[in-house]
N, C-alpha and C positions, 0 to 999 in steps of 0.2 A: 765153118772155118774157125781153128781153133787157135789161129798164130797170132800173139800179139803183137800191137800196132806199138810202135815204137815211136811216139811222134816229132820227137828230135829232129828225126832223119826223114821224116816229109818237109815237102814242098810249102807248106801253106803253115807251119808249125813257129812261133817268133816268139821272142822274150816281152815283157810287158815293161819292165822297171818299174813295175805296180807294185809292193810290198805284198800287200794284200790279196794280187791277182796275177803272181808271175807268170804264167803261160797262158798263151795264146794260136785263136784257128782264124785265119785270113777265109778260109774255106766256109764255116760257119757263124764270120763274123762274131766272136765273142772272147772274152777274157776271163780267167778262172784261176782259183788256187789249185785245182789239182792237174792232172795232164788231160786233154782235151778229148784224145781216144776215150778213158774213163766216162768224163763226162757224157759222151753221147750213147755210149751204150749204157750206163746208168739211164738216162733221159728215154730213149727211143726203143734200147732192149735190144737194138742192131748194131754189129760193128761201124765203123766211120766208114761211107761210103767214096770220101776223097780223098783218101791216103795214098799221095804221091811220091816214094820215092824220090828225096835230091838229086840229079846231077852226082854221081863221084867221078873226079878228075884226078 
């Protein structure tokens, strides 16, 4: 799978108001300076397994 995860637009994806740690994954519990799709495929070498799509109304 070659599509990136865009994680704005998931479910589990929130703002920090950390300086230092602005985004965040509800999904794997943690706070980071860069975007958290990155993070875990830097970390695990796998895309993000919980990338849920929000809700569009």
């Amino acid at each position: 799978m070659n599509n990136r995860i865009i994680c704005q637009k998931c479910l589990y994806y929130f703002v920090t108001w950390e300086p230092s740690k602005p985004h965040g994954c509800k999904a794997y519990g943690f706070k980071s300076r860069t975007i958290p799709s990155m993070v875990v495929k830097n970390s695990s070498g796998h895309p993000c397994n919980f990338y849920t799509l929000k809700n569009q109304k």
